[in-house]
C-alpha positions as CSV (number, residue, x, y, z in Angstrom):
1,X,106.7,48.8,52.9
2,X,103.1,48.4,53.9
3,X,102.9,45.2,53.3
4,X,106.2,44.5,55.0
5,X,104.7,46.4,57.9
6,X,101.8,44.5,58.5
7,X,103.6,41.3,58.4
8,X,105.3,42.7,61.9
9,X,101.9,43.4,63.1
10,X,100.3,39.4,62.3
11,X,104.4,38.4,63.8
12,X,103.0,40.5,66.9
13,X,99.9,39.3,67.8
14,X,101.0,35.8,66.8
15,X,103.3,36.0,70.1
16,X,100.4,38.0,72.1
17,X,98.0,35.0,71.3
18,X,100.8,32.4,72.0
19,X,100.9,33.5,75.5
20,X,97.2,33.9,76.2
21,X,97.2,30.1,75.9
22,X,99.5,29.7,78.7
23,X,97.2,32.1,80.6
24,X,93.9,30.4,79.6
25,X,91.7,29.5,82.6
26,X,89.2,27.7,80.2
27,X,88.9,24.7,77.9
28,X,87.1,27.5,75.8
29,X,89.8,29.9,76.1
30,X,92.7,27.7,75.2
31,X,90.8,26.8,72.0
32,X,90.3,30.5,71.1
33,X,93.7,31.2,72.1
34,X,95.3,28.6,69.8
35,X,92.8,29.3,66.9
36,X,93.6,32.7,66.6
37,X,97.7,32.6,67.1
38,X,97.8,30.1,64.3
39,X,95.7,32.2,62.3
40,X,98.1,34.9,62.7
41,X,100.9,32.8,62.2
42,X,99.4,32.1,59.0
43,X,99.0,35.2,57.5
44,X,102.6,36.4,58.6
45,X,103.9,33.3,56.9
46,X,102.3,34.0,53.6
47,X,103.4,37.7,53.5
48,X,107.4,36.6,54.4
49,X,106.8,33.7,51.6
50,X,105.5,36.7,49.8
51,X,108.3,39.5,50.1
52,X,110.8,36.4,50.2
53,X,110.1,35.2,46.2
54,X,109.9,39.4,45.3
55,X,113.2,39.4,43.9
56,X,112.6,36.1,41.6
57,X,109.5,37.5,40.7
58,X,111.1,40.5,39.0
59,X,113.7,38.6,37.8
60,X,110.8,36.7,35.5
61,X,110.8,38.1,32.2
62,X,107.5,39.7,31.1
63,X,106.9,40.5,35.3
64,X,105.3,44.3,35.5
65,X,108.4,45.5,37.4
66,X,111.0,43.5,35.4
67,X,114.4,44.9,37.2
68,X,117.7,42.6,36.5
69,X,119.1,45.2,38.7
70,X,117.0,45.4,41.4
71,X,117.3,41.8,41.5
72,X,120.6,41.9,41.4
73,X,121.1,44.6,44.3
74,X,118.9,42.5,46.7
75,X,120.8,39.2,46.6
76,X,124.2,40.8,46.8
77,X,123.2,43.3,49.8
78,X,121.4,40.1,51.6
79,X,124.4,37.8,51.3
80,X,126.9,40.7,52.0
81,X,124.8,41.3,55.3
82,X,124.4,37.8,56.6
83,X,128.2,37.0,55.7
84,X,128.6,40.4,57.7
85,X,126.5,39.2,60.7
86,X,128.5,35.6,60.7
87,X,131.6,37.7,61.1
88,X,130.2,39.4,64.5
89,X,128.9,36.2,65.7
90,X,132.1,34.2,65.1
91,X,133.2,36.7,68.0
92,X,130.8,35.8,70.5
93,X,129.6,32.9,69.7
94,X,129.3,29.7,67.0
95,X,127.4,30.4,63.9
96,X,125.7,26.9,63.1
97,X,123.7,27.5,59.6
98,X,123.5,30.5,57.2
99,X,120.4,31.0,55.3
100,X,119.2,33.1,52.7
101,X,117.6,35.5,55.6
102,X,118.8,34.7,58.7
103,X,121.7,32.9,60.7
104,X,121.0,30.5,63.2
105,X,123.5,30.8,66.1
106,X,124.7,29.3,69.5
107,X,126.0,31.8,71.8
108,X,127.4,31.8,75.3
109,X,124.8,31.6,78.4
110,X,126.5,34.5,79.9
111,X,125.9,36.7,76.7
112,X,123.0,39.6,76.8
113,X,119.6,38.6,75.7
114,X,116.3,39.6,76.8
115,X,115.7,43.1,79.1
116,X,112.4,44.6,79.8
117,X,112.1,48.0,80.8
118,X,109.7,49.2,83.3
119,X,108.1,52.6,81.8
120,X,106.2,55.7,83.9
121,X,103.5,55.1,82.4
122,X,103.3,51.4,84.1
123,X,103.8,49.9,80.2
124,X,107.0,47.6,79.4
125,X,109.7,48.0,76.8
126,X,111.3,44.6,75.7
127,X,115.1,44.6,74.1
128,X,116.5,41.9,72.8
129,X,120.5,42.5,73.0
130,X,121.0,40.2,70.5
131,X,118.7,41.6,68.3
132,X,119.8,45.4,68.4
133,X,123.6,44.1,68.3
134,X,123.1,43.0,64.8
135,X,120.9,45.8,64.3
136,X,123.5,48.6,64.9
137,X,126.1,46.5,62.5
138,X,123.4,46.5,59.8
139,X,122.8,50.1,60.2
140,X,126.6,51.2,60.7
141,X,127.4,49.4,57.1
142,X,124.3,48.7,54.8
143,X,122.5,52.6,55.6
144,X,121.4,54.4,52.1
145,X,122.8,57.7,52.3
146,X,121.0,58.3,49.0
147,X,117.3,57.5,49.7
148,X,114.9,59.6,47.3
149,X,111.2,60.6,48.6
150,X,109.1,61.9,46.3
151,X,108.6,65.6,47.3
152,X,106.6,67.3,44.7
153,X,104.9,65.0,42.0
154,X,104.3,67.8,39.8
155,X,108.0,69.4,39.7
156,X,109.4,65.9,40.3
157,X,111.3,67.6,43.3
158,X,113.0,64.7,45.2
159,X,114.1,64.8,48.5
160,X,117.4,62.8,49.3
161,X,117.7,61.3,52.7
162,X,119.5,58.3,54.9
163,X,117.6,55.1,54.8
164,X,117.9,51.9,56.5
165,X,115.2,49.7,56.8
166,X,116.8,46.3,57.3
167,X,116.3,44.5,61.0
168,X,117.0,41.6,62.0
169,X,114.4,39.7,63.9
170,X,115.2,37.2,67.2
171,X,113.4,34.2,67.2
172,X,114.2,31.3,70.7
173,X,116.5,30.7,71.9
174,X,115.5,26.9,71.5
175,X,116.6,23.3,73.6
176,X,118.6,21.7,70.5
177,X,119.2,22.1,67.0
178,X,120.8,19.2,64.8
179,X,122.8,19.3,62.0
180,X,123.6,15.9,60.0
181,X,126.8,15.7,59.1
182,X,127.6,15.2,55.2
183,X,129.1,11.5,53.9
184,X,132.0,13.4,52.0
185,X,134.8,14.9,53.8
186,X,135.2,18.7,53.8
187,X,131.7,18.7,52.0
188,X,129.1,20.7,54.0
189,X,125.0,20.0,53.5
190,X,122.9,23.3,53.4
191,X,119.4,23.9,54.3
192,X,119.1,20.5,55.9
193,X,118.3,20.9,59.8
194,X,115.7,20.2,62.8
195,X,115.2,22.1,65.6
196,X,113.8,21.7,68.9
197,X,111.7,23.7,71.5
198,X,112.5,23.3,75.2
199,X,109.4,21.1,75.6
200,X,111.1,18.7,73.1
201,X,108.5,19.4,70.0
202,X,109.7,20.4,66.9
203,X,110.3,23.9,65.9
204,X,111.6,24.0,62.5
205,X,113.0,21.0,60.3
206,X,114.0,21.8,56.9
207,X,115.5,19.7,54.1
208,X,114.1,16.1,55.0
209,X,112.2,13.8,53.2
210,X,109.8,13.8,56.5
211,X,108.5,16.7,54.9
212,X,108.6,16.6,50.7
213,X,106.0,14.2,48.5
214,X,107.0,11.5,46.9
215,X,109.5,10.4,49.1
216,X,109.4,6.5,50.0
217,X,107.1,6.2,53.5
218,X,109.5,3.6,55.4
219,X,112.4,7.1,55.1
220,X,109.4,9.2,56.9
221,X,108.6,6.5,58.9
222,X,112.2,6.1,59.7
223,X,112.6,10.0,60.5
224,X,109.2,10.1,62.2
225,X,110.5,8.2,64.9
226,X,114.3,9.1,65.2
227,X,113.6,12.6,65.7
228,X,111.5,11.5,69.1
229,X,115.0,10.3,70.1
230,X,117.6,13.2,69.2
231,X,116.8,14.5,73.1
232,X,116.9,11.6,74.9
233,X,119.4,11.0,78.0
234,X,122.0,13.4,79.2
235,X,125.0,12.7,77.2
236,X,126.0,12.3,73.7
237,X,126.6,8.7,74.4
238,X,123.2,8.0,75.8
239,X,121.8,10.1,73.1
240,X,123.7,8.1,70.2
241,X,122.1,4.9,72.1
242,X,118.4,5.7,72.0
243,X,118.9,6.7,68.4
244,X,120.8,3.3,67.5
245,X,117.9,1.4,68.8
246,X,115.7,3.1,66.5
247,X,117.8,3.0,63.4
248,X,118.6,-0.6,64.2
249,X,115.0,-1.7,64.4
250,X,114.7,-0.5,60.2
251,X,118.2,-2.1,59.6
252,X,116.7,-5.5,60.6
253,X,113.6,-4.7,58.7
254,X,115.9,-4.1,55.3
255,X,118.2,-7.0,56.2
256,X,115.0,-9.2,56.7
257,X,113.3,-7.9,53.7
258,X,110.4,-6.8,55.6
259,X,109.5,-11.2,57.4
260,X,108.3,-9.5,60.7
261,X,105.6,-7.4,58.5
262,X,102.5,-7.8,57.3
263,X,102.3,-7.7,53.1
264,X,99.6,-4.6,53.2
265,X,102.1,-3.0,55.8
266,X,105.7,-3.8,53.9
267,X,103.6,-2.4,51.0
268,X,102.7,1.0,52.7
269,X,106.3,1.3,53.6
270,X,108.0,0.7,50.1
271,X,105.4,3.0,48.2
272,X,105.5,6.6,47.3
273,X,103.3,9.5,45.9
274,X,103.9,10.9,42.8
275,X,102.0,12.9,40.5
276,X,102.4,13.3,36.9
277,X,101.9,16.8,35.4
278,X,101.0,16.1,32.0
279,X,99.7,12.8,29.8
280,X,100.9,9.5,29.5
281,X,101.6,10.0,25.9
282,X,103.6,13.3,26.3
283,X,106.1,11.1,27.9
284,X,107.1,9.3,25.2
285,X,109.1,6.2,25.7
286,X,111.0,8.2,28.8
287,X,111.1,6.1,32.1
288,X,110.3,6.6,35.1
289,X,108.3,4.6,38.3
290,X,105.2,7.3,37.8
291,X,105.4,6.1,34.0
292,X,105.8,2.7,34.3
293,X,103.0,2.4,36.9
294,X,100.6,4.1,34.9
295,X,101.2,2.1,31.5
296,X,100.6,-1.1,33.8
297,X,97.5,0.5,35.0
């Protein structure tokens, strides 16, 4: 629980940071500003990446708390609470993507969101509607009634109490989130997204080969520059027309086999990364482009 706690307080002063960089009267300022908030986002990234792989890590045979049912118990409560939370969204709004610990939403620009309370003591108190409505469902339904505290370690006296120490936590609202839609009807892709700030840059993108190794450079190159393009205009149409003329600049350059290209530059594009884990002779006769290259080496 400590080390969930002080994953709030890095999420904290990551946002206090953020805006001291808006306020920044200096060159000097800005650069402290920005150093420190991605600092802080750093470390509150490696304790969520942390908590997040928990679970697997007792699942590991041989781990020091090896619990099947603990395990167990946290990937059944998590999915019963985000399939809960799509349930009370699908009232308000449009659930657009379920994760593993989180939902991301559209929701009407009428709806609730932010209020900040002006205290006596001339602080400020910020609610996030959203936020606390999800809140209240995940205390009304997923609340241990049976929670034991240790009381007396040398009786073993236990004291039983309520417990609920699941929150959801609101991050946005952003400009634009996009979803790619799946080649095979009724099939749905998962995990696979991009979304955008207001200022156009990009907040999240998950599940593209922009972002994994080994992956051939003219597909990054190709998503490098369509993403630019997904906010263009002020329609759908004029958005599908600034992405066409992206996608049908690397069309030509696969119809074409690469003529308009230099031979150092077509070679860039149809090359890839790879590493191999173990030695050439542990392979065996198995293929493979990371094999083959390295026995013509």
């Amino acid at each position: 629980r400590q080390f969930r706690d002080r994953r709030y307080e890095y999420k904290k002063l990551t946002k206090v940071w953020g805006k001291r960089i808006g306020k920044a009267t200096t060159p000097q300022q800005k650069k402290e500003a920005e150093d420190t908030a991605l600092v802080y986002d750093s470390l509150q990234v490696a304790h969520k990446c942390i908590l997040n792989s928990f679970y697997g890590y007792v699942m590991r045979k041989g781990a020091r708390w090896r619990s099947m049912e603990m395990a167990g118990i946290v990937t059944k409560t998590g999915a019963d609470l985000i399939v809960q939370a799509r349930k009370l969204i699908e009232q308000i709004g449009r659930p657009l993507e379920l994760d593993t610990d989180g939902i991301w939403c559209i929701l009407p620009g009428s709806f609730p969101n932010i209020f900040n309370f002006e205290l006596e003591d001339g602080g400020t108190f910020r609610l996030e509607y959203p936020c606390i409505m999800l809140n209240a469902d995940v205390h009304d339904n997923f609340t241990n009634h049976q929670y034991q505290n240790l009381k007396d370690p040398v009786t073993n006296l236990y004291e039983t109490n309520s417990e609920c120490s699941i929150y959801f936590e609101l991050d946005g609202p952003y400009r634009c989130m996009v979803l790619p839609s799946s080649t095979e009807e009724g099939k749905l892709l998962k995990k696979r997204y991009a979304v955008f700030n207001f200022d156009g840059s990009l907040a999240e993108l998950k599940g593209f080969e922009l972002k994994r190794r080994g992956e051939l450079n003219l597909i990054k190159q190709f998503q490098t520059q369509v993403f630019e393009h997904f906010l263009d205009g002020k329609t759908l149409v004029d958005c599908y027309d600034s992405v066409a003329e992206v996608a049908n600049h690397w069309i030509d350059i696969l119809d074409t086999r690469g003529e308009s290209l230099d031979t150092d530059e077509l070679v860039d594009l149809i090359s890839e990364n790879r590493n191999m884990s173990r030695q050439l002779d542990d392979y065996g006769d198995r293929p493979g482009t990371s094999q083959t290259t390295a026995r013509r080496l």
